[in-house]
C-alpha positions as CSV (number, residue, x, y, z in Angstrom):
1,X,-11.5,24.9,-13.6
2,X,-13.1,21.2,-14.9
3,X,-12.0,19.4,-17.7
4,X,-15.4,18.6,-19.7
5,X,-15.3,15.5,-22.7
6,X,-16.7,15.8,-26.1
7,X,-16.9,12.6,-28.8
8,X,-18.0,13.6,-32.5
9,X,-20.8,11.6,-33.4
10,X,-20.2,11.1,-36.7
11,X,-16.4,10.0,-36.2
12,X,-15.8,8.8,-32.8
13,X,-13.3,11.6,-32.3
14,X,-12.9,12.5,-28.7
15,X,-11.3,16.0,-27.0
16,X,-11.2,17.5,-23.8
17,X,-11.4,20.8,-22.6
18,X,-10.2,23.1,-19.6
19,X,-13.2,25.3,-19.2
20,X,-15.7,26.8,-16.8
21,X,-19.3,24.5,-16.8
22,X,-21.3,27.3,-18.6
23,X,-18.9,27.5,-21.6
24,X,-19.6,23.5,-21.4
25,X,-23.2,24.1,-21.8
26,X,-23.0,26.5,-25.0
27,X,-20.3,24.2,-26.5
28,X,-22.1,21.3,-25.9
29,X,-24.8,23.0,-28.2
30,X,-22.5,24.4,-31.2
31,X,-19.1,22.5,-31.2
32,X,-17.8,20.7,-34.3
33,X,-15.2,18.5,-34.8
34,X,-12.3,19.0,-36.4
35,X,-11.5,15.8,-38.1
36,X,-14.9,15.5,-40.3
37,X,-17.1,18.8,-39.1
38,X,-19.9,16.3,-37.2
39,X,-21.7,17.4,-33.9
40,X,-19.7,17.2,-31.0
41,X,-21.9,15.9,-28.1
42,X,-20.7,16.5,-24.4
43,X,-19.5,12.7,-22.2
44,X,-20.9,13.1,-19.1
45,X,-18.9,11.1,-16.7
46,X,-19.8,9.1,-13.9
47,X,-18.8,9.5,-11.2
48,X,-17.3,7.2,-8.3
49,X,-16.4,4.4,-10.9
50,X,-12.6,4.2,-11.8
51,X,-12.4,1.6,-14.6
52,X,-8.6,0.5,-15.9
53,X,-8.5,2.9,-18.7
54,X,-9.5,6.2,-16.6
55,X,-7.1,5.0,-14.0
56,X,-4.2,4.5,-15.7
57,X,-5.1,7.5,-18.5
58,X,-2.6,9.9,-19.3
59,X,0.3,7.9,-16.9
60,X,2.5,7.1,-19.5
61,X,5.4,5.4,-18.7
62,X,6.0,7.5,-15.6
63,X,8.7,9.2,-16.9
64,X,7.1,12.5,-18.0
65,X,10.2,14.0,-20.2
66,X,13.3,12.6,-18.6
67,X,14.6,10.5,-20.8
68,X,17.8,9.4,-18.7
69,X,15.7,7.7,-15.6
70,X,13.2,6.4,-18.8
71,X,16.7,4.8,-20.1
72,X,18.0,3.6,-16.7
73,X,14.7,2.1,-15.8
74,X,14.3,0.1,-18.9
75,X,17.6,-1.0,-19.3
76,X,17.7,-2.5,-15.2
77,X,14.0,-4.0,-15.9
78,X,15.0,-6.0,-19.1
79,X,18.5,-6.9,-17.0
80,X,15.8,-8.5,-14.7
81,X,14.0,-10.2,-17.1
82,X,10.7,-7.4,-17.3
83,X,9.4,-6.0,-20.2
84,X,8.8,-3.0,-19.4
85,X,6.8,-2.6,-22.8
86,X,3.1,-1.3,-21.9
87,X,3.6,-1.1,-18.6
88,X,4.3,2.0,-16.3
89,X,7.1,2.4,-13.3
90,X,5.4,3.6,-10.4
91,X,8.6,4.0,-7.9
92,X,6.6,4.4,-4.7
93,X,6.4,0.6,-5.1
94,X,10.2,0.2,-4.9
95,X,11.1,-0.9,-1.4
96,X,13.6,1.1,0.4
97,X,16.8,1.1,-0.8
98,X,15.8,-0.7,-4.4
99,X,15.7,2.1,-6.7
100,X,14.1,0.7,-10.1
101,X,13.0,-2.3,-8.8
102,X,11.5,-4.3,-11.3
103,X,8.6,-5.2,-9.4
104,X,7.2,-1.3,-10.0
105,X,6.8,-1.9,-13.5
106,X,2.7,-2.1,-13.7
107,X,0.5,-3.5,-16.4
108,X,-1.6,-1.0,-17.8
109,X,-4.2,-3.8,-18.1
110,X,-4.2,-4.7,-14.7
111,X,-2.7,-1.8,-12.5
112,X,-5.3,-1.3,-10.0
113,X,-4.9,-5.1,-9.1
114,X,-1.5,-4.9,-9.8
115,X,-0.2,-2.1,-7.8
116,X,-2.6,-3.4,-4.7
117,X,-0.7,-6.5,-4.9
118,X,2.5,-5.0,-4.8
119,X,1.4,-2.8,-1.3
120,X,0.3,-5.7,0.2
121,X,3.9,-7.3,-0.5
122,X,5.8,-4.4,0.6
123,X,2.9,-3.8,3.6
124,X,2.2,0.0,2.1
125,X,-0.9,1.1,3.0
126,X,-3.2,2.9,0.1
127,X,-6.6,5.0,-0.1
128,X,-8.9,5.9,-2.9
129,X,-9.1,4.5,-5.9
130,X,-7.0,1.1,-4.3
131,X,-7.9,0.7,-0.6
132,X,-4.8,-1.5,1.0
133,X,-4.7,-1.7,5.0
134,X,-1.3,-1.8,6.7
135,X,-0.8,-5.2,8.1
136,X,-0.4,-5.0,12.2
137,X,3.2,-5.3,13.1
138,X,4.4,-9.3,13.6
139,X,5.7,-9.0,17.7
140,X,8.6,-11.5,18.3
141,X,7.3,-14.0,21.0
142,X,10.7,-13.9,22.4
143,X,10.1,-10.6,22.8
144,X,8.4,-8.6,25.6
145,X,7.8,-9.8,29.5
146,X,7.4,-13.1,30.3
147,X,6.3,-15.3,33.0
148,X,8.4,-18.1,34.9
149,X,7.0,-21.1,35.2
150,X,4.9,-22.6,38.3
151,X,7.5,-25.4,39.0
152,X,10.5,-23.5,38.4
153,X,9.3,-20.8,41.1
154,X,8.1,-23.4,43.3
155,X,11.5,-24.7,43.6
156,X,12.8,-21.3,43.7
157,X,10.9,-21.1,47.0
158,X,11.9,-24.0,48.3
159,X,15.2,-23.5,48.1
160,X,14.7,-20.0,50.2
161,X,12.5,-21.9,52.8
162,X,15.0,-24.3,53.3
163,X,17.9,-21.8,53.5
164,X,16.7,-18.9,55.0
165,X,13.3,-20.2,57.5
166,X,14.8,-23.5,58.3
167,X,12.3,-25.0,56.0
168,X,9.2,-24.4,57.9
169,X,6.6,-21.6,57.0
170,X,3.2,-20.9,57.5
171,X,0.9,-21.6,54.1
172,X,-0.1,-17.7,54.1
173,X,3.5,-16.9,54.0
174,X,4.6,-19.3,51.3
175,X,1.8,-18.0,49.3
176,X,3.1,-14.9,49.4
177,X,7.2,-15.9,48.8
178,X,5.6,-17.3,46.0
179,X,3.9,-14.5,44.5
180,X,7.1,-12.1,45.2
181,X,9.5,-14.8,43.5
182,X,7.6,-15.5,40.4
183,X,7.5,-11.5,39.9
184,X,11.3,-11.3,40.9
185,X,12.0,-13.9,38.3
186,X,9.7,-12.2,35.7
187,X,10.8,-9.6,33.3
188,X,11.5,-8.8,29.4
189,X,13.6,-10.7,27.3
């Protein structure tokens, strides 16, 4: 079932309410507010724009009602030198093996911005409201196959001419040592 907005507007006041659409439609015509008894007039949203304040809305300090992780949390982010103060912990952005790491503390301000910074540090991917793309895996240059170089395998063959033809073969067969050496010598580091 949707949640539909109201505002009074006489007073500002704002509610919400968990209720099917046409219960929206009737209230929208005959609700009052409670504060000072003005018309209550239905917010439509819009959709498909996320501003700071509906993304962050209702977060909290990402806690819910367990005050001794709320305690913990606070207490190792001031330790750090963060002030944890109008900010919320998101601990997905903790890196593994860091519980309460100081960097998950987000500004409510900024936490869109915030928290996409953060996945790009830690390389997290994220969809929807933040879109972050996983960075490729860095491959080691040392790692992986590799290829000998022309001079080393020339002299490689040279040394098997000499030793095993008597140092005198045709140019179609050298061609070929050649080719079969720098493969033997190739490989993975």
């Amino acid at each position: 079932m949707p949640t539909y907005s109201y505002r009074c507007q006489d007073c500002g006041e704002e509610i919400e309410k968990l209720q099917p659409y046409t219960e929206m439609l009737e209230d929208a015509e005959r609700l009052r507010c409670s504060k000072c008894e003005g018309r209550m007039q239905h917010i439509f949203g819009v959709p498909g724009i996320v501003t700071e304040t509906t993304f962050t809305r209702g977060k909290g300090d990402g806690f819910g009602d367990d005050e001794f992780k709320r305690r913990f949390a606070y207490a190792a982010a001031r330790k750090a030198g963060v002030n944890p103060n109008g900010k919320a912990y998101y601990p997905g952005l903790c890196p593994p093996g860091e519980p309460y790491s100081p960097k998950a503390w987000i500004s409510h301000d900024n936490a869109r911005g915030d928290i996409a910074r953060r996945c790009e540090e830690l390389n997290y991917a994220a969809e929807g409201d933040i879109n972050v793309k996983q960075r490729e895996p860095e491959t080691d240059p040392t790692e992986g196959p590799y290829r000998v170089a022309d001079k080393i395998v020339n002299a490689k063959v040279d040394e098997i001419v000499a030793t095993e033809h008597d140092g005198h073969i045709t140019p179609d067969k050298r061609a070929d040592l050649v080719e079969a050496t720098a493969e033997r010598l190739a490989g993975n580091q």
